[in-house]
C-alpha positions as CSV (number, residue, x, y, z in Angstrom):
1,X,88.5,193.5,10.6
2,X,87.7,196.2,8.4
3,X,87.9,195.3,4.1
4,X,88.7,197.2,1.6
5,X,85.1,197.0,0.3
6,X,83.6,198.4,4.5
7,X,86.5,201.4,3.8
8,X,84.8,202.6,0.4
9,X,80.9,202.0,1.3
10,X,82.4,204.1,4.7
11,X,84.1,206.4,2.7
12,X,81.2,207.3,0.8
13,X,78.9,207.4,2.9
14,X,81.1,210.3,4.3
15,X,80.7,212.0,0.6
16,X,77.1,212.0,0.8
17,X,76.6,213.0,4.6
18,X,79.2,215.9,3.9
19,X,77.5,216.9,0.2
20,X,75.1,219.2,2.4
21,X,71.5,218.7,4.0
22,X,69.8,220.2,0.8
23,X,71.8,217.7,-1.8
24,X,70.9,214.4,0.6
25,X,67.5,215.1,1.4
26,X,66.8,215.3,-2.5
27,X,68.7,212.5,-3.6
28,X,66.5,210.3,-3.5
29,X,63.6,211.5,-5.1
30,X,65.8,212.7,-7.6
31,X,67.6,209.0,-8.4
32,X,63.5,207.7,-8.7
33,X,62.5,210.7,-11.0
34,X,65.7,209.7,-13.2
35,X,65.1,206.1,-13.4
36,X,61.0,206.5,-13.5
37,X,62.3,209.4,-16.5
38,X,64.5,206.5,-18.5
39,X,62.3,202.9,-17.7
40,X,63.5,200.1,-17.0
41,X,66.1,198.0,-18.2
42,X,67.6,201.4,-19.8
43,X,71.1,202.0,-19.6
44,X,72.8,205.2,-19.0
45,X,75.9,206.5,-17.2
46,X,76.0,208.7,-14.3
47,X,77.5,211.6,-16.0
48,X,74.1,211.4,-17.5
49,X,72.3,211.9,-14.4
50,X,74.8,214.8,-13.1
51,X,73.8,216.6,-16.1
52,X,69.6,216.3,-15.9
53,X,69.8,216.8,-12.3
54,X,71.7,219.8,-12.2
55,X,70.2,220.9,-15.9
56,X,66.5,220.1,-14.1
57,X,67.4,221.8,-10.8
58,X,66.3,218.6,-9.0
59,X,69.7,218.5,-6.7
60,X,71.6,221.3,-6.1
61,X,75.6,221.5,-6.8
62,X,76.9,219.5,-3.4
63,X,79.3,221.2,-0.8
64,X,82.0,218.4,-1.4
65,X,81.9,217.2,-5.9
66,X,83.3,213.6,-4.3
67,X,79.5,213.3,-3.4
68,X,79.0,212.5,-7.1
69,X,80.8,209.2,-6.9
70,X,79.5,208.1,-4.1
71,X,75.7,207.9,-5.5
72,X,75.8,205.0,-8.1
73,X,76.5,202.6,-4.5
74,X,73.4,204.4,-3.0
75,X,71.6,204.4,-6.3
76,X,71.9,200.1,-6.3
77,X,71.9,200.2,-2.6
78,X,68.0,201.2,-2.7
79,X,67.2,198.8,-5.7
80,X,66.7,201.0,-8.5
81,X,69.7,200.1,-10.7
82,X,72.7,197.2,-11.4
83,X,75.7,197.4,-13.0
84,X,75.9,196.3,-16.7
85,X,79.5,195.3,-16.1
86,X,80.6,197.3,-19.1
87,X,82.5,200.8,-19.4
88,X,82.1,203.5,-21.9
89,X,84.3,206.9,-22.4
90,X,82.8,209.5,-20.8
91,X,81.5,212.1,-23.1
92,X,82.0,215.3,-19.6
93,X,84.7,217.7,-20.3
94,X,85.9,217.5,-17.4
95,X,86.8,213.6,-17.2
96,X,89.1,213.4,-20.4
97,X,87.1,210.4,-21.8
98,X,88.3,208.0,-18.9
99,X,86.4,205.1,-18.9
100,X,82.9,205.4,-16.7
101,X,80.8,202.3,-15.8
102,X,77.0,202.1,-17.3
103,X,74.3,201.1,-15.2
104,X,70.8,199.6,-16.1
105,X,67.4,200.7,-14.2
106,X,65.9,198.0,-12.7
């Protein structure tokens, strides 16, 4: 019996495999650059990463934006980061200062 927890992991998984071939293939080497770029134990939000990695060209804009929230799962999935637990405003335009988890590099 399928959770709530197996619908979003499937759910974004489904983000990221519909984002586009260019935007998955770089993903990764792009969430390593970011957290190599920071160190570890730093704590940022991903907001943050959008902006470098679009800024720095190392992903390219993704064919469906709900990609975006599917990366912080992916991000702890391969071991580079962890939750912090806390919640900041965001600082984007476009999110109107709702509350957006911060993550530490591992």
């Amino acid at each position: 019996m399928l959770t709530g927890h197996d619908l979003k992991i499937e759910g974004q998984q489904l983000a990221l495999d519909y984002a586009g071939v260019d935007f998955k293939e770089a993903l990764p080497g792009a969430l390593k650059k970011w957290c190599e770029k920071l160190g570890q134990y730093s704590e940022f939000r991903f907001e943050q990463f959008r902006e470098w990695a679009l800024n720095e060209k190392e992903l390219p804009e993704p064919s469906k934006p709900n990609a975006w929230g599917a990366i912080p799962t992916k991000a702890a999935s391969m071991g580079l980061i962890e939750s912090t637990g806390r919640y900041e405003k965001a600082t984007a335009l476009k999110t109107h200062s709702h509350p957006v988890q911060v993550w530490r590099v591992l």
